[in-house]
C-alpha positions as CSV (number, residue, x, y, z in Angstrom):
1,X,10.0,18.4,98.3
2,X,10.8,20.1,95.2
3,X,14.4,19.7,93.5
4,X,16.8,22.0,92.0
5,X,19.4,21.9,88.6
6,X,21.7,23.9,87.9
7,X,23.6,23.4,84.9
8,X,26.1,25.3,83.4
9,X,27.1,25.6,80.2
10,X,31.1,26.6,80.2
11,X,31.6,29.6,78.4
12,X,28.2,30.1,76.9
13,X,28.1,33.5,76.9
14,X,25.9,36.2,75.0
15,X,27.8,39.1,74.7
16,X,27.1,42.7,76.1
17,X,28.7,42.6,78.8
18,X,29.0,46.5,80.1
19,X,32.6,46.6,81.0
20,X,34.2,43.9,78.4
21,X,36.6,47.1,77.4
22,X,38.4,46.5,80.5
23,X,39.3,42.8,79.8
24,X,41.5,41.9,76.8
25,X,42.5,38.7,74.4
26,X,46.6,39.9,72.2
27,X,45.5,43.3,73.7
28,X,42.2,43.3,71.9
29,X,39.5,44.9,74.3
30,X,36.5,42.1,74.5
31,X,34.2,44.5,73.2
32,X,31.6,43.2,70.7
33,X,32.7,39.5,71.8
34,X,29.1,37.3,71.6
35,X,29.7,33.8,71.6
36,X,26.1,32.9,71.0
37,X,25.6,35.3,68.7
38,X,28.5,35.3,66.2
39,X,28.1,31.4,66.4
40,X,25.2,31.8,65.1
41,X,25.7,34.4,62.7
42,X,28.2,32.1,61.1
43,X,26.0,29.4,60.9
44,X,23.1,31.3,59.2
45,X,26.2,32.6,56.8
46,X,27.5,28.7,55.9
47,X,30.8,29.3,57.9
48,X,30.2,27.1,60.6
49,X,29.9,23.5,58.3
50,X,31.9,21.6,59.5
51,X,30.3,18.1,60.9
52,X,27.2,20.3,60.5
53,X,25.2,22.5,58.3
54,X,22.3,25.4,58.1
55,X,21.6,27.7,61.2
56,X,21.8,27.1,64.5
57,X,19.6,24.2,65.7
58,X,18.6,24.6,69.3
59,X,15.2,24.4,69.6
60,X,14.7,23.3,73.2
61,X,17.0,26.6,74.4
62,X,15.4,28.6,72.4
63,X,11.8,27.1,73.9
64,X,13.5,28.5,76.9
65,X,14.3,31.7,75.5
66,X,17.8,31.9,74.2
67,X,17.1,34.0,71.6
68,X,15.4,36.2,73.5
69,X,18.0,36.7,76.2
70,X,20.6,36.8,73.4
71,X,18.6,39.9,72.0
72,X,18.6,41.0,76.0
73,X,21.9,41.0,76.6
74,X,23.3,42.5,73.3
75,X,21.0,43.3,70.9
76,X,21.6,40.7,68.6
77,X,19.0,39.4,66.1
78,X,20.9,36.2,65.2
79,X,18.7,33.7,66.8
80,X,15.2,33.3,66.2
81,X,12.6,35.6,68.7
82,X,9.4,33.2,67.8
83,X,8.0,30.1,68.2
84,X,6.4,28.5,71.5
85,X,7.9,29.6,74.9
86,X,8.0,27.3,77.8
87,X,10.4,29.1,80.0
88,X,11.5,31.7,82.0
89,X,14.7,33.4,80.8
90,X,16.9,36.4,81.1
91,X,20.7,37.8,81.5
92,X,22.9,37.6,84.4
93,X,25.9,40.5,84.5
94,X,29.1,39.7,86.5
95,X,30.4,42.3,88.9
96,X,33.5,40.2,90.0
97,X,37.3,41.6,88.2
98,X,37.4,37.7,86.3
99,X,36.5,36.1,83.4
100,X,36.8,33.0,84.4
101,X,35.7,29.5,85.8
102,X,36.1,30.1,89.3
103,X,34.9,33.6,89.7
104,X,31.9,32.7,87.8
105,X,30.7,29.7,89.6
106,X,31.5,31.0,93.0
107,X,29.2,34.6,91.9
108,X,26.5,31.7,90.4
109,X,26.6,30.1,93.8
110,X,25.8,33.9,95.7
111,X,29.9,34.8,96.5
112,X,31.5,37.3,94.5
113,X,35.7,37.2,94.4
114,X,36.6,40.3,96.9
115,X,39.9,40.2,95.8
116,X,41.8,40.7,92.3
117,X,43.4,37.6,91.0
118,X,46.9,37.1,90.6
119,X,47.9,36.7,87.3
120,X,51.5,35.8,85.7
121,X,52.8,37.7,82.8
122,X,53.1,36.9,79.6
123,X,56.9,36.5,79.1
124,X,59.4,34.0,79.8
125,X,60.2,32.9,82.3
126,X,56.3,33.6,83.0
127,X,56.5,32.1,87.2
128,X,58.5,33.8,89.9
129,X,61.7,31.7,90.9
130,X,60.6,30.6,94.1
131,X,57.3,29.1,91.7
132,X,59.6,27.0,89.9
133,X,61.9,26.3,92.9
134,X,59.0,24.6,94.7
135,X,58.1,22.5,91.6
136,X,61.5,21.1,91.2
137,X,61.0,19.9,95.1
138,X,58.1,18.7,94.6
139,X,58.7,16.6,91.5
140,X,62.2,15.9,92.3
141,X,63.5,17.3,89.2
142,X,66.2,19.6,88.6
143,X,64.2,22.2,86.2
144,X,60.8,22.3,84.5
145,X,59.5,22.6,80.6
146,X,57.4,25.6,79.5
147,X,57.6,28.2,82.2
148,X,55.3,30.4,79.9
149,X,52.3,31.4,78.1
150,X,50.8,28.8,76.1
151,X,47.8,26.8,74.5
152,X,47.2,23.3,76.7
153,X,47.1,21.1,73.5
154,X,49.9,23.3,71.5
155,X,52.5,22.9,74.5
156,X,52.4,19.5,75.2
157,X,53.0,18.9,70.9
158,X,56.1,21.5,71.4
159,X,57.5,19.8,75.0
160,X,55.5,16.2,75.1
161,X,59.1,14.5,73.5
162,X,61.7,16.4,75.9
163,X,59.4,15.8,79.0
164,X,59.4,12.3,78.5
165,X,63.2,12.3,77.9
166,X,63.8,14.4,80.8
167,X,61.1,13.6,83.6
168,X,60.9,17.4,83.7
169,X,56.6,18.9,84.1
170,X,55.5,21.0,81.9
171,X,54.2,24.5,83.5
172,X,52.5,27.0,81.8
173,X,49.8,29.8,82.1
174,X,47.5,32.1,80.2
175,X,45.8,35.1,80.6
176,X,43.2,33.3,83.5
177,X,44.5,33.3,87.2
178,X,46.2,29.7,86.7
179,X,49.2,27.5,86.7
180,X,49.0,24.3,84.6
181,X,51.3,21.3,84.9
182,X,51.3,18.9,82.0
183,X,52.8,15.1,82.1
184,X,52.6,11.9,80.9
185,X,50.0,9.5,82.8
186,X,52.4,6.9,82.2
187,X,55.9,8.0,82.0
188,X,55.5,10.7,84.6
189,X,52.5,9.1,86.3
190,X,49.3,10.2,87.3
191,X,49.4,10.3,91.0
192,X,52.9,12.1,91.0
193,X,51.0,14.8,88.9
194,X,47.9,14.5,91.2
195,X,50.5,15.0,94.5
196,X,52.7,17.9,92.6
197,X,50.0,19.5,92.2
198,X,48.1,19.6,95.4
199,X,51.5,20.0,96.9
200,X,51.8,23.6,95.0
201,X,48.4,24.8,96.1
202,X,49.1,26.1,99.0
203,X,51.5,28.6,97.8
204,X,50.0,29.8,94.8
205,X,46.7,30.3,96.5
206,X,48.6,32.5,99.0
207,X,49.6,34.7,96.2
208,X,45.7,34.8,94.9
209,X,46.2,32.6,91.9
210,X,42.9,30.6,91.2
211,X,43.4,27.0,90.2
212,X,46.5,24.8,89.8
213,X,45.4,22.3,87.2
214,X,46.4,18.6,86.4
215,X,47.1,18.4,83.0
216,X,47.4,14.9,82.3
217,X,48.2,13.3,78.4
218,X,49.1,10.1,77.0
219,X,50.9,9.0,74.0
220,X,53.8,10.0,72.1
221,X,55.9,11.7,69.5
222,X,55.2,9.3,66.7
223,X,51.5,9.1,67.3
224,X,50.6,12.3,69.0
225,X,50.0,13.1,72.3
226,X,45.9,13.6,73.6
227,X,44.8,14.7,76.7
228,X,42.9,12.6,79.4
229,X,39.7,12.6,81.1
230,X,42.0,12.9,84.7
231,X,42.3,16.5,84.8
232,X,41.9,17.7,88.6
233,X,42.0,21.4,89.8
234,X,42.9,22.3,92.8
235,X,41.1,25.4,93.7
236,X,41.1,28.0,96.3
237,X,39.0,27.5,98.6
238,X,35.5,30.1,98.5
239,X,36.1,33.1,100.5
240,X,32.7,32.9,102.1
241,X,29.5,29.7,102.5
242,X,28.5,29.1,99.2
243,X,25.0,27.9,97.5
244,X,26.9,24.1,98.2
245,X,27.8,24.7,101.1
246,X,23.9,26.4,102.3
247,X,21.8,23.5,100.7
248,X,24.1,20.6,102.4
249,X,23.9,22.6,105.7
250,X,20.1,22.6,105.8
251,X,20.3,18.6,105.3
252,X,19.8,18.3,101.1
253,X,21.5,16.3,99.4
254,X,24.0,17.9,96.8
255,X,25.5,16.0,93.7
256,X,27.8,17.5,91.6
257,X,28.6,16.6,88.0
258,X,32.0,17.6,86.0
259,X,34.1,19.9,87.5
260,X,32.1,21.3,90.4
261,X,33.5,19.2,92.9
262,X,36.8,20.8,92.0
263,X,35.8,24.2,91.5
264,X,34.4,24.2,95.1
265,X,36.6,22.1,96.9
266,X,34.1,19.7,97.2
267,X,32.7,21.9,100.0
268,X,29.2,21.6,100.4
269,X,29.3,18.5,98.1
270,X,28.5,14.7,98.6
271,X,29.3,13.0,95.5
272,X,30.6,14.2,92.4
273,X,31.1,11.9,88.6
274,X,34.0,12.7,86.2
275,X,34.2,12.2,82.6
276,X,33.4,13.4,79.0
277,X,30.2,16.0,78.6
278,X,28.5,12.9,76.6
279,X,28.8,10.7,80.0
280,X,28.1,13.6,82.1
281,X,25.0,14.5,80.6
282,X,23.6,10.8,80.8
283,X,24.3,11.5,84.8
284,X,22.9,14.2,84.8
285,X,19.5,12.9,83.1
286,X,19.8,9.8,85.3
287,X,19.8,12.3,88.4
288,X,16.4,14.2,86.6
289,X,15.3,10.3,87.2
290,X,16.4,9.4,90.3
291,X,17.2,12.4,92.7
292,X,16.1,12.6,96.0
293,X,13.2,15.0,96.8
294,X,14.7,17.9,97.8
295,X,17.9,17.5,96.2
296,X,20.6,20.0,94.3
297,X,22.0,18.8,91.6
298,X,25.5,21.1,89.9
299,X,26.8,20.6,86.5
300,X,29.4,21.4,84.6
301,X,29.8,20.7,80.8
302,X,33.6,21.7,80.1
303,X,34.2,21.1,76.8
304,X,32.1,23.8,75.1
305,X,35.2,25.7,76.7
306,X,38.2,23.4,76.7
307,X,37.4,21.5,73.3
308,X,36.0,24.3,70.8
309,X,36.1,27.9,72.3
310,X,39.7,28.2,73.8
311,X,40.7,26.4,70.0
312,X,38.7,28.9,68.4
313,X,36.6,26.2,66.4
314,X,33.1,27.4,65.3
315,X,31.9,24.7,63.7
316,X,32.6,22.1,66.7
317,X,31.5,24.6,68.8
318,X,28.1,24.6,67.4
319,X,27.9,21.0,67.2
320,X,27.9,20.7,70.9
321,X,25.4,23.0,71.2
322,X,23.6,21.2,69.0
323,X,24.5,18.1,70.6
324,X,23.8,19.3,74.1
325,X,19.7,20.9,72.8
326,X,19.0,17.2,71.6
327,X,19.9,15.4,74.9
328,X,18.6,18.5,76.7
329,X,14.5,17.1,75.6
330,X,15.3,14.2,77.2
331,X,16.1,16.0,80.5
332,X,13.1,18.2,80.5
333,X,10.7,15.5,79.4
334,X,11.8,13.7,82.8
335,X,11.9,16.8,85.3
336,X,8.8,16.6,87.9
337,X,6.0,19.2,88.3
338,X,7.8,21.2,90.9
339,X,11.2,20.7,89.8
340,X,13.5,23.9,89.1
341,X,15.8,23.6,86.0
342,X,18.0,26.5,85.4
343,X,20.5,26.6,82.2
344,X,23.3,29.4,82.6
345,X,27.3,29.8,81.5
346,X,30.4,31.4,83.6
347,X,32.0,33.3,80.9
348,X,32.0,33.5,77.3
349,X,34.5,32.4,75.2
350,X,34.0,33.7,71.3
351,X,35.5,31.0,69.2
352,X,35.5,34.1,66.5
353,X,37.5,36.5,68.7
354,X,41.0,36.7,68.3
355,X,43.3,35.1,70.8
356,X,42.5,31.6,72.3
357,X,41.0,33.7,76.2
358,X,38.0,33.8,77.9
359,X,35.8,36.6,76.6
360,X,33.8,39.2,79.2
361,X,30.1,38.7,78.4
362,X,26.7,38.5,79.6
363,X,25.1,35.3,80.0
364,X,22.0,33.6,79.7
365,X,19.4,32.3,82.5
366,X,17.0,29.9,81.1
367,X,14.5,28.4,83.6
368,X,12.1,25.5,83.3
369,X,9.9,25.4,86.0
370,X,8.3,29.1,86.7
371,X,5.8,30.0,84.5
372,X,7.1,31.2,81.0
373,X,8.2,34.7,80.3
374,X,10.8,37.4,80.6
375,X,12.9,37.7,84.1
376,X,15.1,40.6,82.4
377,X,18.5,41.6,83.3
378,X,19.7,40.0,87.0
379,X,23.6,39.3,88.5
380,X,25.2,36.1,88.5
381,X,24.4,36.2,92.5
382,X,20.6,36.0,91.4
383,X,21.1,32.8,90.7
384,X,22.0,31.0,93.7
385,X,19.2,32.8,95.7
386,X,17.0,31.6,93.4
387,X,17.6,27.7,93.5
388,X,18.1,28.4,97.6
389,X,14.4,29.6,97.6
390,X,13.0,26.8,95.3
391,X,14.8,24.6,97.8
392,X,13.2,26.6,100.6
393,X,16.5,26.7,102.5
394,X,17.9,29.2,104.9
395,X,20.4,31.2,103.0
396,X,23.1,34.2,103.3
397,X,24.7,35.1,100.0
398,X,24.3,38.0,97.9
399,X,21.4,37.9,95.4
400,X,17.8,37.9,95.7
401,X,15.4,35.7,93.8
402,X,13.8,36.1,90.7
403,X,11.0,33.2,91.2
């Protein structure tokens, strides 16, 4: 039975999305935004040296044809268009009203978001009362830290030495459909984060907010303060059966990697592993190795998002591209004859924008598996029909498949 992969890339997008004029970073239209491509551009321009040097180097996507669905999408020239090609590739549009994590994975896996996400504005206090009423219950605490917009790493620097004075969470937001609670794994402790945080769900999901997320750091004033690998979202759960949900239904296994499991509830799901995007991707090539015939294997590498595109760093940003093309041949030199391997992002996020957001773009579809050549234009829905009929499983989301 043949398998399928699905990995995605967080944030890798490439631009040209046809309404980014209706989504904003400061009040900036996302017009123009192309993370791939002004990445690149920098690179081939010597502004991107940090830890790195020259262009671009990622030969194996562009074996799959990142450069050409970079050209695709919007036009741009930055990548090369030559050289041997040994996949199938193309660009998927999003027709949900998000620019994020959730509303991407859930249109990958064949469910567009039918509703418009609840977001808080950007002033303080940024959460309703009632919001930061239930917290206080929660958390047993007589007020919270934050209570705004902010950056994850910038806030806890500004509120890291009050929270551990006070025992008060730190809450804040952004311009995604979230609310974020930050505290100390030790002085606050993890599993009082983990239960405040499921604990507030429920409510916030009512009012069509996305995610409540587990922001959980160490250290302290003197030394800094660093985030941990124990993030945990708490999602709302998928308005309708998803690709997860499908494959486990008609008896396949399905093994998630990074933040699926969260993203989806663990709906659908069977096992999941946590953890950097360095240990990640050795499960991920130990599960090209191992899987069961017939199995589905999700991904998620975060930190292309979270580590280098929110913090507007280009030249880390194209080190883990980098990073992720070299251990990307190891994966493809281990996939079977008749396994599917498809590469695709959620969202962009233009470490050259302005702002520290999410950016509306286009994004790529790289397949290893099909014979080589161009799939063209397709939706985010396309995607998860298309791994359902490799799989050969019954299936009723929205999309149709490009195999």
């Amino acid at each position: 039975m043949p398998r399928a992969f699905l990995v995605v890339i967080d944030s890798v997008g490439i631009g040209g999305a046809p309404d980014a004029g209706q989504f904003f970073n400061d009040g900036v239209p996302d017009t123009g935004a192309n993370t791939v491509g002004h990445i690149a551009k920098a690179c081939a321009a010597g502004l991107a040296d940090d830890g790195r040097s020259g262009p671009l180097a990622v030969p194996n996507m562009l074996s799959l044809g990142l450069g050409k669905a970079l050209k695709l999408a919007s036009g741009a020239y930055h990548l090369p268009l030559t050289g041997e090609l040994r996949g199938a590739w193309g660009a998927a549009t999003e027709v949900s009203h998000g620019k994020d994590t959730p509303t991407g994975h859930l249109e990958l896996a064949g469910v567009p978001v039918p509703w418009q996400w609840h977001v808080f504005p950007n002033e303080q206090p940024a959460f309703p009362e009632a919001v930061t009423q239930r917290i206080c219950e929660l958390a047993s605490v007589d007020a919270i830290w934050g209570n705004c917009h902010g950056s994850g790493t910038a806030i806890i620097d500004d509120f890291g030495p009050q929270h551990i004075e006070t025992g008060f969470p730190i809450c804040y937001t952004s311009v995604d459909s979230v609310l974020q609670i930050a505290a100390h794994e030790e002085a606050f402790g993890l599993e009082r984060l983990l239960k405040l945080c499921e604990g507030l769900a429920p409510m916030v999901h009512e009012m069509k907010v996305g995610r409540v997320i587990a922001r959980p750091f160490i250290g302290d004033a003197k030394t800094g303060f660093k985030r941990t690998q124990n993030r945990k979202d708490f999602a709302i759960a998928p308005p309708a059966p998803t690709l997860c949900d499908q494959v486990h239904a008609a008896g396949h296994p399905v093994h998630a990697v990074g933040k699926i499991g969260d993203i989806f509830s663990m709906r659908g799901i069977d096992d999941v592993v946590k953890g950097a995007d360095a240990s990640l991707f050795d499960h991920l090539h130990q599960y090209a190795r191992t899987a069961e015939d017939g199995a589905f294997v999700f991904a998620n590498f975060v930190e292309f998002d979270s580590a280098y595109g929110h913090r507007r760093d280009v030249s880390g940003y194209a080190r883990h591209l980098e990073w992720f093309d070299r251990a990307l041949g190891d994966v493809l030199a281990d996939l079977k004859d008749d396994d599917l391997l498809i590469i695709t992002a959620d969202h962009g996020n233009d470490p050259t924008w302005v702002g520290t957001d999410h950016t509306r773009e286009r994004v790529p579809v790289l397949m290893s598996g099909p014979p080589a050549g161009r799939l063209g234009h397709m939706g985010f829905v396309d995607v998860g029909a298309t791994v359902a009929a490799h799989l050969g499983v019954p299936y009723t989301g929205e999309g149709q498949s490009v195999l």
